[in-house]
C-alpha positions in Angstrom: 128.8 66.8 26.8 127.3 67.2 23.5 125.6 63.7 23.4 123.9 65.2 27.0 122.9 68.5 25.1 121.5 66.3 22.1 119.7 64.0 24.3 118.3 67.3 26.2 117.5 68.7 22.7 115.6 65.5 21.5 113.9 65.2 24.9 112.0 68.8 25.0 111.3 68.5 21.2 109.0 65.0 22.0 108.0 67.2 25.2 106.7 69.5 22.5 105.1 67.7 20.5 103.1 65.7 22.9 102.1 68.8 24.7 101.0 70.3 21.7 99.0 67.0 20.7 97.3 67.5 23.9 96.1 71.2 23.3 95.1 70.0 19.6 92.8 67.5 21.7 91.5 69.4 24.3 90.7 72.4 21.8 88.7 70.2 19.7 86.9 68.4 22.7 83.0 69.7 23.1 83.5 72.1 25.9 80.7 74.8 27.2 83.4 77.4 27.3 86.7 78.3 26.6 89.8 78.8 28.1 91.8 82.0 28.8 94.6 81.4 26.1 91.4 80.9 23.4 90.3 84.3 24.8 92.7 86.0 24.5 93.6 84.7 21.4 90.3 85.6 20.1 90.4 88.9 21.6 93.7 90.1 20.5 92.9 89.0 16.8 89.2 90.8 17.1 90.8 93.7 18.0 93.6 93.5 15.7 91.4 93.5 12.9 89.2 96.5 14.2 92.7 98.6 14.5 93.0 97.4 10.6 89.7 97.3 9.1 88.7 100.7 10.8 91.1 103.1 8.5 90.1 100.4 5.6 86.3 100.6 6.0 87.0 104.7 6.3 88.9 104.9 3.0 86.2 102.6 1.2 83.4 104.9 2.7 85.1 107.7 1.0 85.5 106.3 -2.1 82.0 105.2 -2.2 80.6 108.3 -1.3 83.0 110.1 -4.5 81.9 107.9 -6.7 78.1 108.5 -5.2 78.6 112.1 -5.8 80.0 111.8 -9.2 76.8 109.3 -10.3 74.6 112.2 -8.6 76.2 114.9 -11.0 76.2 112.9 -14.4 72.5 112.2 -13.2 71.8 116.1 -12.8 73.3 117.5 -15.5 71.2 115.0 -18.0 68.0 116.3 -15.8 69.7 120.0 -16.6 70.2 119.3 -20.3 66.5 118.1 -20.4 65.0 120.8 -18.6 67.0 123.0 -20.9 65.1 121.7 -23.8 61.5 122.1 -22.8 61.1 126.0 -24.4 62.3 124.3 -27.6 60.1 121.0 -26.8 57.2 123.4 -26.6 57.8 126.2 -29.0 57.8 122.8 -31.3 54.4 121.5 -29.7 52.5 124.7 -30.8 54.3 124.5 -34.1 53.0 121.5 -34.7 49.6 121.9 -33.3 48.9 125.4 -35.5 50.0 123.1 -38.5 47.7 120.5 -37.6 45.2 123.5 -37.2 45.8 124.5 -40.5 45.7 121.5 -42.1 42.2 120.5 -40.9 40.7 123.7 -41.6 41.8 123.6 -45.1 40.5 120.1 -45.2 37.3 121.5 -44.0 36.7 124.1 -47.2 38.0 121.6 -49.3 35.7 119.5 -48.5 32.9 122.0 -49.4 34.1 122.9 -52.7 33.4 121.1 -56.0 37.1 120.7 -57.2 40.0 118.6 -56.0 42.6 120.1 -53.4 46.7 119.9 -53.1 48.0 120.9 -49.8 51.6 122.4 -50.2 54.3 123.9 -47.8 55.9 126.9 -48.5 59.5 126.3 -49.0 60.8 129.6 -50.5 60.3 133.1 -50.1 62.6 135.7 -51.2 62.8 139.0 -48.8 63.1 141.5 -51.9 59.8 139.4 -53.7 58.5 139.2 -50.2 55.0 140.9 -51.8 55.6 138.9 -55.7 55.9 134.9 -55.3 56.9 132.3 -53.5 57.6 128.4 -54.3 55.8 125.3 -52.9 56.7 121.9 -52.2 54.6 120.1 -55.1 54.5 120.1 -59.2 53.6 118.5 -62.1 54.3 115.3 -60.4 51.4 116.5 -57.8 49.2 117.0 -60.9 49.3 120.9 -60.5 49.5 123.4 -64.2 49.9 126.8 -64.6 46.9 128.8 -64.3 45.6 126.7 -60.9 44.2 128.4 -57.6 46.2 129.1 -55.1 44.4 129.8 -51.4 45.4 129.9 -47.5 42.9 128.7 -45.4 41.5 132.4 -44.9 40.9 133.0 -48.7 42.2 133.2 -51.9 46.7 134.1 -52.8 47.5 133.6 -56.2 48.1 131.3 -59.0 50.5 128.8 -60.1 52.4 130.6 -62.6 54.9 128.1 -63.2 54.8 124.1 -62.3 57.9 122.2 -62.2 58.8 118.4 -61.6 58.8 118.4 -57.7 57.7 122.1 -57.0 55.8 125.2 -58.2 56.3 129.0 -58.3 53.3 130.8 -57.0 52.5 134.6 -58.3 50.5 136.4 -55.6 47.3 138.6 -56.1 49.5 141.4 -54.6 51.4 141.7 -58.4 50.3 143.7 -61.3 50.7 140.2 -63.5 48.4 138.1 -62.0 45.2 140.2 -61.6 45.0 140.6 -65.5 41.6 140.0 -66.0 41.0 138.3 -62.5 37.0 139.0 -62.8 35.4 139.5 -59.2 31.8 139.8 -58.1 31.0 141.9 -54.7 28.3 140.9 -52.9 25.8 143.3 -51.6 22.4 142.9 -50.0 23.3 139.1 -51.7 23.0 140.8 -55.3 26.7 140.5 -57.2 27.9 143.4 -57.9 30.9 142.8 -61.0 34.1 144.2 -61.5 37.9 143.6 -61.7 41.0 144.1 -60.2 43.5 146.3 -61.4 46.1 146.7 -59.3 47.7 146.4 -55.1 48.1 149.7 -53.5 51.3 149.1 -51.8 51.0 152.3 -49.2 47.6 151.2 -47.6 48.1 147.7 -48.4 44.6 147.0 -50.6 43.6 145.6 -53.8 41.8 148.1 -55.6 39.0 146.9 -57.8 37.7 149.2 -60.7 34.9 149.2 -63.1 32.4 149.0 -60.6 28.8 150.6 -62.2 27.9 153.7 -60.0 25.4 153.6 -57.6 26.5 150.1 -56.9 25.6 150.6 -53.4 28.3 149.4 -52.0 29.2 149.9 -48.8 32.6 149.0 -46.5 32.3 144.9 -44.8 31.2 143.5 -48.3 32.4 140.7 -49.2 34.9 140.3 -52.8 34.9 136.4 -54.7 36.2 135.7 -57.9 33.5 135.6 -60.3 34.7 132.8 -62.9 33.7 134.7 -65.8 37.4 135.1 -66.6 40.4 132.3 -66.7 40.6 129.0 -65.2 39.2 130.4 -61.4 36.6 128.9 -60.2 33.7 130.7 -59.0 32.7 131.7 -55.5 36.6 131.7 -54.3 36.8 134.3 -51.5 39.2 137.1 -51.6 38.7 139.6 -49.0 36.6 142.8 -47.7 35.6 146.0 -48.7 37.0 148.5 -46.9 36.2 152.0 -49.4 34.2 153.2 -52.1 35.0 155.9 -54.2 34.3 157.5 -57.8 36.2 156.8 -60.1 38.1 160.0 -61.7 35.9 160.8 -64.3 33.0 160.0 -62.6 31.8 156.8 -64.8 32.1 154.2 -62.7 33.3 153.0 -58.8 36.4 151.8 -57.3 36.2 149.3 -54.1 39.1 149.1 -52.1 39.7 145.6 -50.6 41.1 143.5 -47.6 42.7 140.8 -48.6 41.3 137.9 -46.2 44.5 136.1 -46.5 47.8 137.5 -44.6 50.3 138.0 -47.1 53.0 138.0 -44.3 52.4 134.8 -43.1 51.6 132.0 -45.6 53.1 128.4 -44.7 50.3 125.5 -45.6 48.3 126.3 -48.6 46.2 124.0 -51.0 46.1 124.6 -54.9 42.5 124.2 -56.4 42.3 121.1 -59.4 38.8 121.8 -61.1 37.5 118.8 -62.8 36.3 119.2 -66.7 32.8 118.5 -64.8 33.1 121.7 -62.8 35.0 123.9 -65.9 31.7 123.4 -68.4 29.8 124.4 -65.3 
């Protein structure tokens, strides 16, 4: 019974095999089409893997699009950031482009003047000295001394009272120390017209200029230079306007009242005047 059940065993096996060898051949045999077990074979495993690669395609879709979105955020706050910075970008611009400004126009007197120029930056000020002094950026080292021209682009400011190494501390023409003896001439009807000044009238914010011969004739839009009769100044430096005429209080001479041409609220760039011996003995 057994030995029938093995033989029975042995003979489907061969039957197996050989059938299978047959489908192996026919499969691989150039045929136009194919049968209905390939189709269906291919079918069901087509449509198996839409059922599967459906939710898999969904999920990657997502994940693409979150890590889209994320790329599109970083990219917009950097383009946020930037366009946060353009008032700064251009408040720096015009900075830069009044300095330049600045800087050329000094260039341009100083080219028309018979001395040697320093430009300097004003890098201290103090609030309570706000109308005194301030210190520049150059010094000895710059070739500047003490006694030296100080102007803005607009006119004359003060004098180097003290040079050090690497900077300078500048006395304005709006302190009683510096306009000792500061000589000017006014000019009117182009005649000079002599005097000096004595002091800065802090309420109306004018030099006032004394010993001024009567019947001067002078009148308010003259214009004030140093005369460079007195001190190291060279002559012809402009200083500012007349704005009044008046008597004096004993009725000797005049008294001019003056604009300065420089504002004394805003100084940043100014250039310190080097005569040359040449230009001293003139």
């Amino acid at each position: 019974m057994n030995k029938l059940f093995n033989r029975n065993k042995m003979l489907m096996i061969l039957f197996g095999i050989i059938v299978l060898i047959l489908l192996i051949g026919f499969s691989m045999a150039d045929r136009d089409s194919t049968t209905k077990a390939e189709q269906f074979t291919a079918d069901a495993t087509a449509g198996t893997q839409t059922v599967i690669g459906a939710p898999l395609n969904f999920v990657g879709n997502i994940f693409s699009t979150i890590s889209k979105s994320f790329g599109a955020l970083e990219e917009n706050e950097k383009l946020q950031a930037k366009l946060d910075m353009l008032p700064q970008m251009e408040a720096d611009i015009e900075r830069l482009e009044a300095e330049n400004e600045e800087l050329r126009e000094a260039l341009d007197v100083s080219s028309k003047r018979e001395y040697d120029t320093t430009a300097a930056r004003v890098i201290s000020r103090s609030p309570d000295q706000w109308l005194d002094s301030f210190t520049i950026d150059k010094g000895e080292s710059d070739g500047l001394t003490e006694g030296m021209a100080v102007m803005t682009t607009e006119g004359l400011i003060g004098t180097v009272r003290r040079a050090n190494g690497g900077s300078s501390y500048i006395e304005m023409l709006t302190t009683s120390v510096s306009q000792n003896n500061l000589s000017v001439e006014i000019m009117h009807d182009d005649e000079p017209v002599y005097g000096n000044i004595s002091r800065y009238d802090n309420e109306r914010n004018l030099l006032v200029v004394e010993n001024i011969k009567n019947r001067s004739g002078l009148e308010e839009g003259d214009e004030v230079f140093t005369s460079g009769l007195v001190g190291d100044f060279p002559e012809g430096l402009i200083i500012g306007t007349v704005v009044e005429v008046e008597n004096d209080e004993y009725g000797l001479s005049q008294n001019a009242y003056v604009q300065l041409k420089s504002n004394v609220d805003d100084i940043d760039t100014v250039f310190v005047l080097n005569r040359s011996p040449e230009s001293m003995e003139d």
